[in-house]
C-alpha positions in Angstrom: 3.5 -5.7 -0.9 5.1 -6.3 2.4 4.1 -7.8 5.1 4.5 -5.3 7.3 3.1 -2.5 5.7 0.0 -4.5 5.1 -0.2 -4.8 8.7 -0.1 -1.1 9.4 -3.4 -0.2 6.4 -6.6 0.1 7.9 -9.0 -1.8 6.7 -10.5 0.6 3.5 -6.6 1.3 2.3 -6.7 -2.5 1.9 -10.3 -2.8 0.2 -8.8 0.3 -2.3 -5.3 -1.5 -2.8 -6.9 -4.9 -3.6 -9.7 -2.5 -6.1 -6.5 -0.7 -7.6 -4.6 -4.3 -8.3 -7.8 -5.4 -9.9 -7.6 -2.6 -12.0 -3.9 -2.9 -13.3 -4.1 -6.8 -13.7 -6.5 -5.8 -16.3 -4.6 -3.6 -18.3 -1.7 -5.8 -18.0 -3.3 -8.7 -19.2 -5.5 -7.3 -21.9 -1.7 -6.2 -22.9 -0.3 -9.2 -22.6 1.8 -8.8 -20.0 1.7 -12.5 -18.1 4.3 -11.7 -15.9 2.8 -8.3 -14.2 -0.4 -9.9 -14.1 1.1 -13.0 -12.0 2.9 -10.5 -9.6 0.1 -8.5 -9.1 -1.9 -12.1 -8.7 0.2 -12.6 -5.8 0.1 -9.1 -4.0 -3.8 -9.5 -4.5 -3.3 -12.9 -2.4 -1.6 -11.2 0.3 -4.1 -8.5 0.8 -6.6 -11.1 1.2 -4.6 -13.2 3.8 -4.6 -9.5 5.8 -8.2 -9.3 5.4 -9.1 -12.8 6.2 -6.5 -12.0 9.2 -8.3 -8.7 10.6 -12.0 -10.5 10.3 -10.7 -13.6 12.1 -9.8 -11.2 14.7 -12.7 -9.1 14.8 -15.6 -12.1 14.8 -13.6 -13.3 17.9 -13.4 -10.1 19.6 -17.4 -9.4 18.6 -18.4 -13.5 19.5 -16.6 -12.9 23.2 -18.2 -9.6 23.8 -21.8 -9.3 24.9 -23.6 -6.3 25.0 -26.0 -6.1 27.8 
């Protein structure tokens, strides 16, 4: 996937994508099919990267903010 366009999911379209990748590097390994499964081995990695990305940003925004 792209960058950018993992930059515009919210944070369940990126939970279902990486659920959904999961699912096909399954079938395309229990068919044998090395190649798909190492491409969708790398998309998987870059929906994780956006993930770690959002909560990096979130625990800073929630360790800065105090409620009263």
């Amino acid at each position: 996937m792209k960058k950018r366009i993992l930059n515009e999911m919210q944070t369940n379209e990126l939970v279902d994508a990486y659920a959904q990748i999961g699912m096909l590097q399954y079938s395309a390994l229990d068919d044998g099919k090395i190649s798909k499964y190492n491409r969708l081995y790398d998309e998987k990695r870059e929906i994780e990267e956006e993930m770690r990305g959002a909560l990096s940003w979130f625990s800073t925004v929630t360790q800065t903010c105090r409620c009263a």
